[in-house]
DOTI-935102 format. One record per residue (C-alpha): residue number from 1; residue in one letter; x, y, z. Coordinates in steps of 0.1 Angstrom, whole numbers, padded with zeros to 4 digits. Last residue first. Layout:
<nodes>
NODE   pos   code    east   north      up
NODE   NUM      A       X       Y       Z
...
</nodes>
This chain:
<nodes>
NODE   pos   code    east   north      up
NODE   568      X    0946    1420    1793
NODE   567      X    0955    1385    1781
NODE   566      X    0980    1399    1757
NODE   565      X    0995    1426    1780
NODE   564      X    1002    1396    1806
NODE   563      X    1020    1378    1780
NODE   562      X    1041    1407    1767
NODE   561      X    1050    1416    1800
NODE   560      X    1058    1380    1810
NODE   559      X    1080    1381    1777
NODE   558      X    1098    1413    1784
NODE   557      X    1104    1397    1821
NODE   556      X    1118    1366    1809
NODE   555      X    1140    1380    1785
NODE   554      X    1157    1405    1815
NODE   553      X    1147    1446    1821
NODE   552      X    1173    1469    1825
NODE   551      X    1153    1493    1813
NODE   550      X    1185    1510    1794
NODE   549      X    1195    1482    1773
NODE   548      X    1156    1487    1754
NODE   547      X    1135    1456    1750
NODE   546      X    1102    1466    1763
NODE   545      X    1086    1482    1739
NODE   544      X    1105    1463    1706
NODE   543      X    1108    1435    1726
NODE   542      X    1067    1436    1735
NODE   541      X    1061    1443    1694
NODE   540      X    1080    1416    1686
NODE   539      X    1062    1394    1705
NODE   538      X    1028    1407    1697
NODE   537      X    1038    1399    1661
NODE   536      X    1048    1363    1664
NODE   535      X    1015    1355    1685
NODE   534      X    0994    1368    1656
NODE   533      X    1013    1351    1631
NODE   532      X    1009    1315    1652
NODE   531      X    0967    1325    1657
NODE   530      X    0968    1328    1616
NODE   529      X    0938    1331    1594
NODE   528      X    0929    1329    1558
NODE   527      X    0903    1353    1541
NODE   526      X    0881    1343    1511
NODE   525      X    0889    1365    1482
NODE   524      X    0879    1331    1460
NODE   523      X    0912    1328    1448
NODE   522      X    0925    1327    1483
NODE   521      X    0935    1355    1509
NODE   520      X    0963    1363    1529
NODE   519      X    0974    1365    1565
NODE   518      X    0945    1381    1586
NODE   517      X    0958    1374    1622
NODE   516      X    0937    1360    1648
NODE   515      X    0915    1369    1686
NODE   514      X    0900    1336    1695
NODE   513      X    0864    1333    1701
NODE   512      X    0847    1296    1709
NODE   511      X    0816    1288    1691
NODE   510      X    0827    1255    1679
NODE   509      X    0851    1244    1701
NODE   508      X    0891    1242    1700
NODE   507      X    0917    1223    1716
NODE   506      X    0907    1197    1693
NODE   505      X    0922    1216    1663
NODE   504      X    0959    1209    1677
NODE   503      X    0986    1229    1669
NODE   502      X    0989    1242    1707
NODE   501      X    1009    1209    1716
NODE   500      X    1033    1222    1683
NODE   499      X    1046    1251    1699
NODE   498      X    1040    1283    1676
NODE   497      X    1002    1280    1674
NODE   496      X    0972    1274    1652
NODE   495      X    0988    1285    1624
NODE   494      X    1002    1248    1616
NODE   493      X    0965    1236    1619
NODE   492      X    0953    1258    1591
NODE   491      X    0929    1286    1600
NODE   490      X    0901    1291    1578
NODE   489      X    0880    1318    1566
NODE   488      X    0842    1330    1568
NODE   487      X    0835    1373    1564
NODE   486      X    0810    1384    1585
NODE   485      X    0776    1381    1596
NODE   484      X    0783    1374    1637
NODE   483      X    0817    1386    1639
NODE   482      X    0843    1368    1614
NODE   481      X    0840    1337    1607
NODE   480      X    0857    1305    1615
NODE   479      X    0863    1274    1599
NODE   478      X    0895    1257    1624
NODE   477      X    0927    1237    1615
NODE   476      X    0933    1205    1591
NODE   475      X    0918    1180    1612
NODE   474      X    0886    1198    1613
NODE   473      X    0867    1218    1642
NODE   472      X    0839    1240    1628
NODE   471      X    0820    1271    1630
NODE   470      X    0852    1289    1654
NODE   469      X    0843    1324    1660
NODE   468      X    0868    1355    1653
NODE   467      X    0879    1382    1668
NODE   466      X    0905    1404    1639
NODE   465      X    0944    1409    1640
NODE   464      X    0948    1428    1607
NODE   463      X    0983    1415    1586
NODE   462      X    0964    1417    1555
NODE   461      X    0936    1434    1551
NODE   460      X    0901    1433    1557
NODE   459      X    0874    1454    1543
NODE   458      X    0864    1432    1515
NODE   457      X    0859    1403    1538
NODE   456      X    0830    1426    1550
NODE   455      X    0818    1432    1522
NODE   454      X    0817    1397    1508
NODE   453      X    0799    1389    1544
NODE   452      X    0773    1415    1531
NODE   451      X    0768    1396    1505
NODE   450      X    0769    1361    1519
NODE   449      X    0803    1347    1527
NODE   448      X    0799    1311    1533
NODE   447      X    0782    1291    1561
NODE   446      X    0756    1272    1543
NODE   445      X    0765    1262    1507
NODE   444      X    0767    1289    1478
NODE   443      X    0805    1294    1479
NODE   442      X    0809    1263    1480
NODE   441      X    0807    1262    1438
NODE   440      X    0829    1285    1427
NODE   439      X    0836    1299    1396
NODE   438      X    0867    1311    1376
NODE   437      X    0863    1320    1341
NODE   436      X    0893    1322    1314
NODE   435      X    0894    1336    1281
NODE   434      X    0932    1342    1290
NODE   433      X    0924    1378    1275
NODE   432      X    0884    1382    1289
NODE   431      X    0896    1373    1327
NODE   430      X    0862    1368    1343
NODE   429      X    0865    1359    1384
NODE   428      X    0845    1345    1411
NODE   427      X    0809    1334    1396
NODE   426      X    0792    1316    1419
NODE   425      X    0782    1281    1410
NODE   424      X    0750    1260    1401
NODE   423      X    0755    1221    1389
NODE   422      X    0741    1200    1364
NODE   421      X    0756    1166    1359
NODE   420      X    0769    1155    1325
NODE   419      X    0804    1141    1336
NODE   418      X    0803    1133    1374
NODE   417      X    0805    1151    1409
NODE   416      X    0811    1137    1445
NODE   415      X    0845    1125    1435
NODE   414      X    0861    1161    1429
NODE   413      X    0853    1169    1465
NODE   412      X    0872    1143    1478
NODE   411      X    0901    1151    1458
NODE   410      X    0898    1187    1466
NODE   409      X    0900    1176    1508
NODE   408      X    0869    1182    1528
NODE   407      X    0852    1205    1549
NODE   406      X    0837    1230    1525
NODE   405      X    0832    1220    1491
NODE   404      X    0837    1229    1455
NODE   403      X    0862    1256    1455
NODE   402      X    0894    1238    1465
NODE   401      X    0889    1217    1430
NODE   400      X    0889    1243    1411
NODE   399      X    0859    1254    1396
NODE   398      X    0863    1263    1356
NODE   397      X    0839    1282    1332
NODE   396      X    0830    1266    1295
NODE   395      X    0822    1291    1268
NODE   394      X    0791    1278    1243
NODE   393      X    0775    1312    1249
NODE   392      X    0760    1303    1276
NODE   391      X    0778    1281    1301
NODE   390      X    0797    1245    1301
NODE   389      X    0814    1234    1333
NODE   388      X    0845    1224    1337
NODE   387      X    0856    1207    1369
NODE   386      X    0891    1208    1394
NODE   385      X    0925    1200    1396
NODE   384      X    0927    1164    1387
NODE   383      X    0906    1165    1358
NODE   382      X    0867    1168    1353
NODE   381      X    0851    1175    1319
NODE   380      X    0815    1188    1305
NODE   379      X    0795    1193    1340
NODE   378      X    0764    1208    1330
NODE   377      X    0755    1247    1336
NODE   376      X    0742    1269    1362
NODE   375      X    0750    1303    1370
NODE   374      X    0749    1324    1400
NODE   373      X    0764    1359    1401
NODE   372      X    0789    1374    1424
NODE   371      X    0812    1385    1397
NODE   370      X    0788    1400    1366
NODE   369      X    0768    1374    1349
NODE   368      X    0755    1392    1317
NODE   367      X    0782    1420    1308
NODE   366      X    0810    1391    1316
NODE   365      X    0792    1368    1292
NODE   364      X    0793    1394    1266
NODE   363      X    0830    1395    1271
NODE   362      X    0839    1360    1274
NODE   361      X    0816    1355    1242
NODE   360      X    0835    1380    1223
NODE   359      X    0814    1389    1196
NODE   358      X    0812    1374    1158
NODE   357      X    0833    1394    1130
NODE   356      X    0866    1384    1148
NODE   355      X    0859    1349    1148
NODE   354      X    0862    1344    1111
NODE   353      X    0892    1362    1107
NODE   352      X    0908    1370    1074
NODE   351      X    0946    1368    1066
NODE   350      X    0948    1387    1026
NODE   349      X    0977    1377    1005
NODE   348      X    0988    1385    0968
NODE   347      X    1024    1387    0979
NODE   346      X    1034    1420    0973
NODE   345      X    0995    1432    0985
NODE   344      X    0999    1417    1019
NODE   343      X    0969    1427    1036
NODE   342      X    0960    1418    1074
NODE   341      X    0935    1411    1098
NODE   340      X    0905    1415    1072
NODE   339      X    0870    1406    1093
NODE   338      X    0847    1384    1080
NODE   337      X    0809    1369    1071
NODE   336      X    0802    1343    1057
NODE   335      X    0783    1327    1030
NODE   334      X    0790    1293    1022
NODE   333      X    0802    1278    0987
NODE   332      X    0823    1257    1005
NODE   331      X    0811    1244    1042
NODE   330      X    0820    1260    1075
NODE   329      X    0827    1253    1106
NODE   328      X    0833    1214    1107
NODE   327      X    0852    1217    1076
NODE   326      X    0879    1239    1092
NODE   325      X    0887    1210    1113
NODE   324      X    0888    1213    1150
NODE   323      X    0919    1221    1175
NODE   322      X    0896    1248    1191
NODE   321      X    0861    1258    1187
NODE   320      X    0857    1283    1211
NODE   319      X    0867    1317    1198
NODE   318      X    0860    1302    1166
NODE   317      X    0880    1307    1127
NODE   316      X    0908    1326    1136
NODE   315      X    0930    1297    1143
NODE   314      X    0921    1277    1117
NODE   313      X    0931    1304    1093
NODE   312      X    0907    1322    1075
NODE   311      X    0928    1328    1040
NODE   310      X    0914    1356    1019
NODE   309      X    0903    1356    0984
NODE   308      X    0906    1381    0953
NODE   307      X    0901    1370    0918
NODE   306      X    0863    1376    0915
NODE   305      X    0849    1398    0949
NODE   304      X    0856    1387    0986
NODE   303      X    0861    1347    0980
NODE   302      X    0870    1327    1010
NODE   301      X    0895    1303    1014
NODE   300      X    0896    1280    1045
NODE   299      X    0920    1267    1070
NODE   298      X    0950    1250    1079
NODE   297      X    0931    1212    1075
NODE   296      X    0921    1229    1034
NODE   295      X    0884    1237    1027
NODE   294      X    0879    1259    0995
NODE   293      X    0856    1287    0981
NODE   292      X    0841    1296    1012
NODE   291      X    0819    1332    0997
NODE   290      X    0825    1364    1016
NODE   289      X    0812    1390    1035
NODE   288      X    0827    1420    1050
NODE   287      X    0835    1437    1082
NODE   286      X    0872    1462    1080
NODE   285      X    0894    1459    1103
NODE   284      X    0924    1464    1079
NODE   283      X    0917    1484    1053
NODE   282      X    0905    1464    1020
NODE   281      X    0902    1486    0992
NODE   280      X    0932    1506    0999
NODE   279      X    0951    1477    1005
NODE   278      X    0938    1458    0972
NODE   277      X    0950    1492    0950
NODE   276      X    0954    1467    0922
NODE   275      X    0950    1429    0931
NODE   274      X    0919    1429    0906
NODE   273      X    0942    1430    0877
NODE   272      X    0926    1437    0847
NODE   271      X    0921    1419    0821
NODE   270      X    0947    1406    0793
NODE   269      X    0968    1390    0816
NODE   268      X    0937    1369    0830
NODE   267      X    0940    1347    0795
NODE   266      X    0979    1332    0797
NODE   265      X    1001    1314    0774
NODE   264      X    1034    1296    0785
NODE   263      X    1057    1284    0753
NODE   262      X    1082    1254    0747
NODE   261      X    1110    1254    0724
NODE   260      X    1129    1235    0748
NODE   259      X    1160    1254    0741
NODE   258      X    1141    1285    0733
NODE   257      X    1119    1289    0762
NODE   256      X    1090    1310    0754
NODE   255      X    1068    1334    0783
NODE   254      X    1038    1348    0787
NODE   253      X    1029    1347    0748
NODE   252      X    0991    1365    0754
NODE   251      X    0958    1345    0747
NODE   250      X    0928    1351    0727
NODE   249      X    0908    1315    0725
NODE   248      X    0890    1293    0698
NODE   247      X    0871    1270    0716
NODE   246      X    0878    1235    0695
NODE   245      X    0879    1215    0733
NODE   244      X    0861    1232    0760
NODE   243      X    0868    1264    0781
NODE   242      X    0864    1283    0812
NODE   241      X    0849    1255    0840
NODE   240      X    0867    1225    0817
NODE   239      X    0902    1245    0833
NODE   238      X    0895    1227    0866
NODE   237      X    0892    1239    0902
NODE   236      X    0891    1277    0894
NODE   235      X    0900    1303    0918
NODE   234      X    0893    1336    0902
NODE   233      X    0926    1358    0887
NODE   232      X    0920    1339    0852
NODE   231      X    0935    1312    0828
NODE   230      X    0970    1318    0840
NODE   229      X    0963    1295    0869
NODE   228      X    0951    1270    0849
NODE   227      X    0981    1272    0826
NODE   226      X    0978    1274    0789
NODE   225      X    1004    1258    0774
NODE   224      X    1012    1266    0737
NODE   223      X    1013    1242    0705
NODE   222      X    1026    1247    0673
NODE   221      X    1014    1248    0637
NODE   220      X    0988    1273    0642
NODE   219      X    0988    1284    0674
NODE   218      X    0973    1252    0693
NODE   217      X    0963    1259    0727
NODE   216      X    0970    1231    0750
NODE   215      X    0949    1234    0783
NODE   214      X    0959    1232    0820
NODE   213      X    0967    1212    0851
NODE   212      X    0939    1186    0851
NODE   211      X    0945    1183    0811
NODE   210      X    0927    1198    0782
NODE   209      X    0936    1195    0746
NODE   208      X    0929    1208    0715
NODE   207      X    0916    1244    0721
NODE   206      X    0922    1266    0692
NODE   205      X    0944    1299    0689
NODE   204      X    0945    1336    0683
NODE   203      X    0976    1356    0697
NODE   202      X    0987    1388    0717
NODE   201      X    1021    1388    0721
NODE   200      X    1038    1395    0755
NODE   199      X    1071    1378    0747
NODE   198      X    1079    1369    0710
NODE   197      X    1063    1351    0681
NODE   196      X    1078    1349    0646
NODE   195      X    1112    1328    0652
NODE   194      X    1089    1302    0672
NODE   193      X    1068    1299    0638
NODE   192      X    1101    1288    0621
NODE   191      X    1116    1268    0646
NODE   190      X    1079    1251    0651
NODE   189      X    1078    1244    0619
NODE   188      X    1114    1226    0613
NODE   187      X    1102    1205    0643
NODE   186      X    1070    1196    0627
NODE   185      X    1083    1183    0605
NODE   184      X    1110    1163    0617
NODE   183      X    1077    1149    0643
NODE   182      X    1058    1142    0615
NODE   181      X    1093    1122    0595
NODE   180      X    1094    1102    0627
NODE   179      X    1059    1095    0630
NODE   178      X    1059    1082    0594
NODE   177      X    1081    1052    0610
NODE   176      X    1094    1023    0586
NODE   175      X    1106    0989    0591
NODE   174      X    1118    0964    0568
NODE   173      X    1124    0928    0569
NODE   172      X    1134    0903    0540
NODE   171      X    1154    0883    0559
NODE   170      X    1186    0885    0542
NODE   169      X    1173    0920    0529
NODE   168      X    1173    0933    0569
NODE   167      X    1161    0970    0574
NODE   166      X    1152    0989    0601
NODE   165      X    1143    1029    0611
NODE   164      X    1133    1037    0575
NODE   163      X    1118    1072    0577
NODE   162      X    1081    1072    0555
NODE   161      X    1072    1098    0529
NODE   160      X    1031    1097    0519
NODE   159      X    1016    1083    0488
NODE   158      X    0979    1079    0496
NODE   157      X    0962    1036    0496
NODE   156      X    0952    1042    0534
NODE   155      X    0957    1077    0549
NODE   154      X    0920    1084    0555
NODE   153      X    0913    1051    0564
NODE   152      X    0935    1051    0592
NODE   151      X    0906    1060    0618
NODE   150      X    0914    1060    0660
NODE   149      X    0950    1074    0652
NODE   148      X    0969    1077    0688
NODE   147      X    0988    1110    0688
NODE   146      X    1027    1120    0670
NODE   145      X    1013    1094    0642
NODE   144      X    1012    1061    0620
NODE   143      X    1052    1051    0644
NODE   142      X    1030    1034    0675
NODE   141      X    1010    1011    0654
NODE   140      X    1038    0997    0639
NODE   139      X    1047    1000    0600
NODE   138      X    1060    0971    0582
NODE   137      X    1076    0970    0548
NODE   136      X    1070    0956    0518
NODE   135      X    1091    0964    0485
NODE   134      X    1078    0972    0455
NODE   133      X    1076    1011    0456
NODE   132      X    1077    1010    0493
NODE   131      X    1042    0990    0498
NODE   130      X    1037    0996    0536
NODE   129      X    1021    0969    0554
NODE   128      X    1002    0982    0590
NODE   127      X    1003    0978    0626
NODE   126      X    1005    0957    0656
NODE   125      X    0990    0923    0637
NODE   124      X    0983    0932    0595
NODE   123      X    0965    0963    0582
NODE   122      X    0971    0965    0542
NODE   121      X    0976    0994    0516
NODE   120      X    0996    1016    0532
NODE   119      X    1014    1040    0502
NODE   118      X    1057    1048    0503
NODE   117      X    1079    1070    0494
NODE   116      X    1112    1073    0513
NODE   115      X    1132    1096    0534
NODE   114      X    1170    1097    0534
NODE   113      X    1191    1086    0557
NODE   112      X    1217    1078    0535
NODE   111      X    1227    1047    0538
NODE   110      X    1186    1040    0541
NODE   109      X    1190    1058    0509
NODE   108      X    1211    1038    0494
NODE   107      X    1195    1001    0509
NODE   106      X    1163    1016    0498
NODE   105      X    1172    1019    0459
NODE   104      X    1188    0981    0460
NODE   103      X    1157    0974    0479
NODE   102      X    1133    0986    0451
NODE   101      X    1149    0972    0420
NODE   100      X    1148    0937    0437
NODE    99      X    1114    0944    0447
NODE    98      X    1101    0957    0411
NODE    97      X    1122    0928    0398
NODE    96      X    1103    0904    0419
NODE    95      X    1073    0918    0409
NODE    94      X    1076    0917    0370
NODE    93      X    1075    0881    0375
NODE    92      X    1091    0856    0351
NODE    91      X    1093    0815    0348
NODE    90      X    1107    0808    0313
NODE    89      X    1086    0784    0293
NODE    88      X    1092    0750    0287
NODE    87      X    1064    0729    0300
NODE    86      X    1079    0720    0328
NODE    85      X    1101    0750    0339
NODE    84      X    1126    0772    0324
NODE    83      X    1149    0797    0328
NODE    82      X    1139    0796    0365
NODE    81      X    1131    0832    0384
NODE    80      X    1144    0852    0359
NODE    79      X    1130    0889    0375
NODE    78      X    1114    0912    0348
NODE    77      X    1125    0952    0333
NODE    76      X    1101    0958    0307
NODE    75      X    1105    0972    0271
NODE    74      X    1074    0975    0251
NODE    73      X    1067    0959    0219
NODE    72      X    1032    0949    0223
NODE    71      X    1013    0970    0244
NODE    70      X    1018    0982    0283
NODE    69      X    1001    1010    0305
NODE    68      X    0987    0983    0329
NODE    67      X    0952    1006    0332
NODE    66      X    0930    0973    0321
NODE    65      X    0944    0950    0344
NODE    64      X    0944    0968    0378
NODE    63      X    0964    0975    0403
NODE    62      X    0999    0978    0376
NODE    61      X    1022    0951    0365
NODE    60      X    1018    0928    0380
NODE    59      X    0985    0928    0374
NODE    58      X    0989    0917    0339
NODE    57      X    1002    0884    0351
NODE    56      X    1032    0871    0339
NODE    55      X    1044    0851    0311
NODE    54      X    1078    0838    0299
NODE    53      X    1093    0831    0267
NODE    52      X    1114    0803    0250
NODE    51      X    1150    0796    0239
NODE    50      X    1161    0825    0262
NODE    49      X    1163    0864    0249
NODE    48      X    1137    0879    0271
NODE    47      X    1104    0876    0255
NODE    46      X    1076    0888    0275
NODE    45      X    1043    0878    0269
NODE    44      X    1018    0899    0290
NODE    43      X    0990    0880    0305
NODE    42      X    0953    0887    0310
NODE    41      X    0945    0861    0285
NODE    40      X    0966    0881    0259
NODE    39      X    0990    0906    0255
NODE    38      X    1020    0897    0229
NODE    37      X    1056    0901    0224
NODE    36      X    1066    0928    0253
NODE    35      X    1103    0928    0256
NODE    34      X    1124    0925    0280
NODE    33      X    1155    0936    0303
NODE    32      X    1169    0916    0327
NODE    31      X    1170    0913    0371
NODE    30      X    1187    0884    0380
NODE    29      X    1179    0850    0404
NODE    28      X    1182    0828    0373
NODE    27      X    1196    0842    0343
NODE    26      X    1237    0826    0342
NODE    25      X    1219    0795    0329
NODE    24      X    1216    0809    0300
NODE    23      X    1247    0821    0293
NODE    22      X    1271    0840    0320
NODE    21      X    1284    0856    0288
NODE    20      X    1294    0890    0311
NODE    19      X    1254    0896    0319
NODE    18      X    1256    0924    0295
NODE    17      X    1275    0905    0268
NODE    16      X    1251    0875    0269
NODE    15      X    1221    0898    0269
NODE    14      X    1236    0918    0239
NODE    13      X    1244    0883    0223
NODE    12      X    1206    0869    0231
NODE    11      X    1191    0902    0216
NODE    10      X    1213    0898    0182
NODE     9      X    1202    0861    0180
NODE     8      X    1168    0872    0188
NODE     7      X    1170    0900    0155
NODE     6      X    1170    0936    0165
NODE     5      X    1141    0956    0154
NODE     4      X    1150    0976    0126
NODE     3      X    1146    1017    0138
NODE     2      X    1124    1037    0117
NODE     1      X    1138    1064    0093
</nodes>
């Protein structure tokens, strides 16, 4: 049996009742209940129990107005906006209801914390319009994703939850995130998937991002570091060198952190390590070569085979080359050759020397100018205690400054010679450990030790009393040599005699023969000379012969005899 429409009076009472008999005036600013009367014009007529009826647009009502779902008779819930305006009809909009009906739902479940439904359909200044089922709201830029969206189009006009992070009815302002309800997401996924992986799995995953430090690897549904250095055992300068964006990679669970649900991946622990048996491989002393893979200011790296490398430090990189930076001896990607100095297999650590594979120069330049031979070379430095002078095999050999001339003073010597001359010298001494050589450079001017004057000041020894003739008279004592050929020396001027009247050199003349004590001899092995020693010794030797309590004999007369015995 069908149901009797009720009559408008009948409407108009239930209206009154339900609105608590607020009459009609009680209407405006409420959400009602009508009913469809007629569809015309692109309108729907809606009666809702006033003295006349309202229309409202058949979009309203739905996006479109031929899929508005309505016909005559149907019941639709409208907004009283005036009861009624000039030309007497009631002023309704299906819209306003739809918003009314929508914030009192959001207000809930905002209370609630709830997540609501919503479509973008618009882009407006720093995001996007968000139609929640009626209501607007506004969605930043920031809140579309977890990542920066380049193309929204793909999420435009599709229902989608949104999080309500703000919401103001007064002013009509709402603010949603979908980032919010991704992130929630994706949190409950990576619990889950986190639950499935453990330690030292061996896993599939693609490339999506790559950073100076590493790549993220994503596992399907959560992401994994992969660390540059756990990408493989050979030095690589950025991870683009092993793999690109969308490469899909085999990679091992190194480690997972719960708390921060965060996981380490690695590639070079599924090969083999190339660090095992390293010692055995590499004995110490042993000549290889080796690619310069990196230039630091303590040294340089060089590659023996993939994922091992050596430190050269700068120290080991030039026997002569000191206090200079790595990079002015060798380049990156150069071949060189080495020497392992040590092996640390614990510590992953190999010291190489750079030096060590070339030859000694001090010692090949020993074989080639033995002591006694003359070199040449340019003056390079000059301090105050003598010149450096540069020599084959890019080693530089020092004269000090009491070796350059005969006759006068070091600093006076030192000023006859300039940065970048070229000198000769004699070579007096190699010492290979200090990396030290000592030359000479008056030892090849007229008057000093020739060969067989080397041999002969070879043969003397200290504390010999010897003849020697006087070549020159100088302030500072006597040149003299010994016999005609023989070894040259000096005597100072406070060794000329014990008093101090017989201290001076101009008591002397060249060519003169006075019978002196050897007392030492200088760098150069050249012999020094004392009259004053020689004088001591004779003395003691007379008190010592004639000095016994028995002779009888007085100071005076063990000093005559000692006198007279000298000039005999």
């Amino acid at each position: 049996m069908a149901t009797q429409m009720p009559t408008r009076a009948e409407f108009e009472a239930l209206l009154n009742e339900q609105l608590g008999g607020a009459g009609e005036d009680g209407f405006e600013g409420r959400v009602v209940k009508g009913t469809v009367t007629a569809i015309e014009n692109g309108y729907a007529v809606v009666d809702v129990g006033l003295k006349s009826e309202g229309r409202i647009p058949l979009k309203e009502f739905s996006r479109g107005e031929n899929d508005h779902g309505l016909t005559v008779g149907s019941e639709v819930e409208v907004f009283v906006d005036r009861v009624e305006n000039a030309d007497g009809e009631a002023m309704l909009s299906r819209d306003r209801a739809r918003r009314e009906a929508a914030w009192d739902k959001l207000e809930s479940e905002f209370g609630e914390g709830k997540r609501v439904e919503g479509r973008i359909f618009g882009r407006v200044k720093g995001g996007f319009t968000v139609d929640l089922d009626g209501a607007v709201a506004f969605l930043p830029g920031s809140q579309v994703d977890i990542r920066p969206v380049r193309d929204v189009t793909p999420l435009m006009d599709v229902p989608q939850p949104f999080q309500i992070l703000k919401m103001d009815r007064r002013r009509g302002n709402i603010v949603v995130s979908r980032r919010a309800v991704l992130e929630e997401t994706r949190a409950e996924q990576r619990s889950e998937l986190i639950n499935d992986l453990v330690e030292g799995q061996i896993i599939e995953g693609v490339v999506k991002n790559i950073t100076d430090y590493g790549a993220f690897v994503d596992l399907g549904g959560i992401d994994g570091l992969l660390h540059v250095t756990d990408m493989s055992y050979k030095r690589i300068n950025h991870p683009s060198e092993v793999i690109a964006i969308g490469d899909t990679v085999t990679v091992q669970i190194v480690r997972i952190n719960a708390e921060t649900q965060r996981i380490s991946l690695g590639m070079k622990q599924l090969e083999s390590d190339p660090w095992d048996g390293v010692s055995a491989k590499y004995p110490v002393g042993m000549k290889l070569t080796g690619q310069v893979t990196n230039i630091t200011e303590y040294g340089a790296f060089v590659e023996l085979e993939p994922g091992i490398e050596g430190l050269v430090h700068v120290s080991e990189m030039s026997w002569t080359k000191k206090n200079v930076h790595p990079g002015k001896i060798v380049s990156t990607s150069q071949e060189v050759e080495v020497v392992v100095l040590e092996v640390d297999s614990d510590k992953r650590r190999i010291s190489l020397g750079l030096k060590q594979a070339q030859r000694n120069p001090w010692e090949e330049f020993s074989e080639k100018h033995p002591i006694g031979s003359v070199v040449e070379g340019e003056v390079k430095n000059a301090t105050e205690f003598g010149l450096f002078i540069g020599l084959d095999g890019d080693v530089d050999g020092m004269v000090h400054m009491s070796d350059i001339a005969w006759g006068i003073s070091g600093e006076d010597a030192l000023a006859l010679h300039r940065k970048g001359e070229v000198v000769k010298a004699v070579v007096l001494d190699v010492d290979v450990e200090k990396e030290r050589i000592s030359l000479g450079m008056k030892q090849l001017e007229k008057g000093a030790p020739s060969a067989d004057g080397a041999a002969s000041a070879s043969s003397l020894r200290k504390n010999q009393t010897v003849t020697v003739t006087v070549l020159e008279v100088r302030d500072g004592g006597l040149e003299v040599q010994v016999g005609e050929n023989g070894a040259t020396g000096f005597i100072k001027r406070s060794d000329l005699g014990r008093d101090r009247d017989e201290q001076r050199p101009d008591r002397f003349q060249v060519g003169q023969k006075v019978d002196a004590m050897v007392i030492g001899f200088d760098r150069s092995k050249k012999p020094n000379f004392s009259i004053k020693a020689r004088q001591i010794a004779e003395e003691k030797e007379a008190v010592a012969q004639f000095g016994s309590s028995d002779s009888g004999a007085s100071l005076g007369d063990i000093l005559g005899a000692a006198l007279k015995k000298g000039q005999e």
